[in-house]
C-alpha positions as CSV (number, residue, x, y, z in Angstrom):
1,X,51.8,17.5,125.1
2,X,52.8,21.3,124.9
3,X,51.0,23.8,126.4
4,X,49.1,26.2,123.5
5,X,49.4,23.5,121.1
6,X,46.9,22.6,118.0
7,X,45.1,20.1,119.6
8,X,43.6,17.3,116.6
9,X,41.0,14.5,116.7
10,X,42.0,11.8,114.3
11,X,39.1,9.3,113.3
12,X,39.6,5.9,111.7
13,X,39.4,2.2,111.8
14,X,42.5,1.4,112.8
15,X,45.5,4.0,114.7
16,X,48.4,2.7,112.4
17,X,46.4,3.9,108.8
18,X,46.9,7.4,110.9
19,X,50.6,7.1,112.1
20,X,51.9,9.1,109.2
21,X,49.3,11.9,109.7
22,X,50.1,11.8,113.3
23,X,53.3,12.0,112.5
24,X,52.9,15.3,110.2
25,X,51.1,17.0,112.7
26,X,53.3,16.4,115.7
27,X,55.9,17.7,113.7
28,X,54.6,20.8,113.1
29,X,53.9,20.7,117.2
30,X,50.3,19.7,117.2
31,X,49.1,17.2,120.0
32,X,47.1,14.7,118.5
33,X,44.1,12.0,120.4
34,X,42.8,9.0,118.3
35,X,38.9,7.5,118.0
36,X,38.9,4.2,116.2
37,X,34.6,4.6,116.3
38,X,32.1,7.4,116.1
39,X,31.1,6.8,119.4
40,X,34.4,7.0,120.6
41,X,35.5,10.2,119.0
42,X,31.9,11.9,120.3
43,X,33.6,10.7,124.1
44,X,36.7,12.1,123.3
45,X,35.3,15.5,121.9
46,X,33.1,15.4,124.8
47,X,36.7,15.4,127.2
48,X,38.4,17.4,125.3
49,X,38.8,20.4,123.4
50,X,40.0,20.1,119.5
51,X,40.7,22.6,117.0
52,X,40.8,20.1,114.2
53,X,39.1,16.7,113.3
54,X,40.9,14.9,111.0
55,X,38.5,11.4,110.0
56,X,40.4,8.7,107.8
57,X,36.6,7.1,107.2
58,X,34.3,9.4,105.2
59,X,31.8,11.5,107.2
60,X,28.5,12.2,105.5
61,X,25.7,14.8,106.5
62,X,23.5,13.4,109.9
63,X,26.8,12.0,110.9
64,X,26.4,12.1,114.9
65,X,29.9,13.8,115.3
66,X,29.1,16.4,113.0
67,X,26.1,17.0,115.0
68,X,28.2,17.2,118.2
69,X,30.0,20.4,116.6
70,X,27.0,22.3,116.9
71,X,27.8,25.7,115.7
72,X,31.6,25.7,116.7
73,X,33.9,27.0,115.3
74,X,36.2,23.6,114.6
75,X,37.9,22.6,111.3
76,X,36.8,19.5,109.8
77,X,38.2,17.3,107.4
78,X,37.6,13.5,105.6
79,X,38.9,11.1,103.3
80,X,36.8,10.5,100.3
81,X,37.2,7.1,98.2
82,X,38.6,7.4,94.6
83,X,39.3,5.3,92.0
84,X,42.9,5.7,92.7
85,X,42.8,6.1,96.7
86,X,41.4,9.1,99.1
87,X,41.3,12.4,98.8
88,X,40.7,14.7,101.6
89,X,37.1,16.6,101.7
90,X,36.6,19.5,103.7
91,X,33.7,19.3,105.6
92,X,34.1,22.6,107.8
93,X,36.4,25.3,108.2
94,X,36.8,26.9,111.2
95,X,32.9,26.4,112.0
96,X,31.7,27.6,108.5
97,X,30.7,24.6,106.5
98,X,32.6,23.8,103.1
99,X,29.8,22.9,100.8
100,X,31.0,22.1,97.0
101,X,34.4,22.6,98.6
102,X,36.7,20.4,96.2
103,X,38.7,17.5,97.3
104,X,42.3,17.2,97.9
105,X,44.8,15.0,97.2
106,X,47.1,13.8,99.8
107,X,49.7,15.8,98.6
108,X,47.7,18.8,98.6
109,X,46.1,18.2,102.0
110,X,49.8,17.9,103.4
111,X,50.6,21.5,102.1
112,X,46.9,22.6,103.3
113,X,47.7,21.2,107.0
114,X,50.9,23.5,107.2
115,X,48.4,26.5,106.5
116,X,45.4,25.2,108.7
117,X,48.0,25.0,112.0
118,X,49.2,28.3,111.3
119,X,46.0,29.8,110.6
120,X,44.6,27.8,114.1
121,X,47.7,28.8,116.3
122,X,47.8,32.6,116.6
123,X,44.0,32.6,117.8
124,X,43.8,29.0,120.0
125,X,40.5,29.0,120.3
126,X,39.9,25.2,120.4
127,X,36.4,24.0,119.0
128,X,34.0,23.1,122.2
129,X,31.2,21.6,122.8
130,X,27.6,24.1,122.3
């Protein structure tokens, strides 16, 4: 994993629904850690520092990872069932919370990931534990 790199937290059931994700990211040079639980994830993000969370399960308010963020300043993001798939929700935005925030579709959220690593790089500061 590169030094100064965007460092993201991906969240799901199982690591091969997130292989084209990882795959997006690490090709735009971000080093990416998987959590197949909650539980997990809150060890990881306890380990580690992230800039992003990227969850593949929905995450709803009084989720115990959210709480973990405390008031840092991490970008968060989730998929949210449709009829015709997931879109992605954003949840928080470097630490400000994206309430009524619409959804994306995975199209979308690919372009939006090209804008959140460059918006996260210049600055590196990673979300941490408060």
């Amino acid at each position: 994993m590169r030094e100064g790199a965007v460092r993201v937290l991906l969240i799901g059931e199982a690591e091969k629904g997130s292989s084209y994700l990882r795959a997006q990211l690490e090709s735009r040079g971000c080093s990416c850690w998987f959590g197949r639980s909650t539980k997990e994830s809150i060890a990881l993000f306890g380990r580690h520092s992230f800039h992003m969370i990227l969850s593949t399960s929905p995450l709803h308010q009084g989720d115990p990872l959210l709480a973990e963020l405390g008031d840092s300043n991490c970008t968060v993001y989730c998929t949210h069932s449709v009829e015709d798939g997931s879109w992605w929700l954003p949840l928080v935005r470097a630490g400000r919370k994206c309430s009524g925030a619409p959804a994306l579709r995975p199209s979308e959220f690919v372009n939006v990931l090209d804008g959140l690593v460059t918006e996260i790089e210049p600055n590196g500061r990673a979300c941490q534990r408060v």
